[in-house]
C-alpha positions in Angstrom: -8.9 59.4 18.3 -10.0 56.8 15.8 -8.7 55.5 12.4 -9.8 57.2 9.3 -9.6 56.3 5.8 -6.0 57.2 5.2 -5.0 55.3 8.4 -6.3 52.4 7.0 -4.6 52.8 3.5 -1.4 53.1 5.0 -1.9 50.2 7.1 -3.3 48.1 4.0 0.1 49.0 2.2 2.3 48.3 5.1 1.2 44.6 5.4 2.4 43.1 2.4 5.3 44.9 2.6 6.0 43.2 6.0 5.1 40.3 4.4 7.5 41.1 2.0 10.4 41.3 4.2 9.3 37.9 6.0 9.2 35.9 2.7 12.5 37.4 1.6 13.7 36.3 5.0 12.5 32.4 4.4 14.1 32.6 0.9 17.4 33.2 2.4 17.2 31.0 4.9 16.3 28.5 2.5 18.9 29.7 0.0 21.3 29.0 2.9 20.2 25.7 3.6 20.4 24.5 -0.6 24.0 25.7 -0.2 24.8 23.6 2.7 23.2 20.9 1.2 24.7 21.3 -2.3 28.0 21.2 -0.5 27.4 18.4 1.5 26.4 16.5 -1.6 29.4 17.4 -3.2 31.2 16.3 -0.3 29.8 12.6 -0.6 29.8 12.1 -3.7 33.7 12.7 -3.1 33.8 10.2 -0.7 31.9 7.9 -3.1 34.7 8.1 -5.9 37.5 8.1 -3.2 35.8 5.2 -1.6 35.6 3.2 -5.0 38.7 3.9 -6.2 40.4 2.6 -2.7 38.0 -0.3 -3.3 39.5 -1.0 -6.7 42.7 -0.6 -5.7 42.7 -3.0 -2.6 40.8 -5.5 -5.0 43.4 -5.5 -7.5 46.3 -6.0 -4.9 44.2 -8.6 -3.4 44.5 -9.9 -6.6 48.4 -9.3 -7.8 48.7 -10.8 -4.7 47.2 -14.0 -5.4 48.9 -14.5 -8.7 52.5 -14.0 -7.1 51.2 -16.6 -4.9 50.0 -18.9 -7.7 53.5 -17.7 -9.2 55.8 -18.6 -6.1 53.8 -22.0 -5.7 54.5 -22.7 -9.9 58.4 -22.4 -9.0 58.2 -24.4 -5.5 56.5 -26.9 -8.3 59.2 -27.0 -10.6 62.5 -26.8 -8.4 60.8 -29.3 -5.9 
C-alpha cells in the first residue's frame, strides 16, 4: 500500500491548513498578551498621575506649612 497522487494532494492541502490553525493560535496568544500589557500600561500610567498629584499636594502643604510658620514667627515678632 503506497501513496498515489491524490494522497499526496490531500496531504499538500492539509499542511497549510495546519499551519493555518497554528499561526491563528500564536495570534491569539499574542493578542492576549497586547491586552495584558495594554492594561498594565493603563494601570501605570494611573499610578503616574495619582503619584504626581499626591506629590503636588504634599509639596504645596509643605509649603502652606512653611508660610503659617513664617506667619506665626511675624506675630511672635510683633507682640514680643
Amino acid at each position: 500500500m503506497g501513496l498515489d497522487k491524490r494522497d499526496m494532494e490531500m496531504m499538500a492541502v492539509s499542511i497549510p491548513t495546519v499551519d493555518y490553525f497554528e499561526i491563528k493560535e500564536e495570534i491569539d496568544r499574542l493578542t492576549d498578551s497586547v491586552n495584558r500589557l495594554e492594561k498594565i500600561v493603563e494601570c501605570l500610567a494611573e499610578l503616574y498621575l495619582k503619584e504626581r498629584v499626591k506629590n503636588w499636594e504634599m509639596i504645596l502643604q509643605a509649603m502652606l506649612r512653611k508660610e503659617e510658620q513664617k506667619k506665626g514667627n511675624a506675630n511672635v515678632h510683633r507682640t514680643g
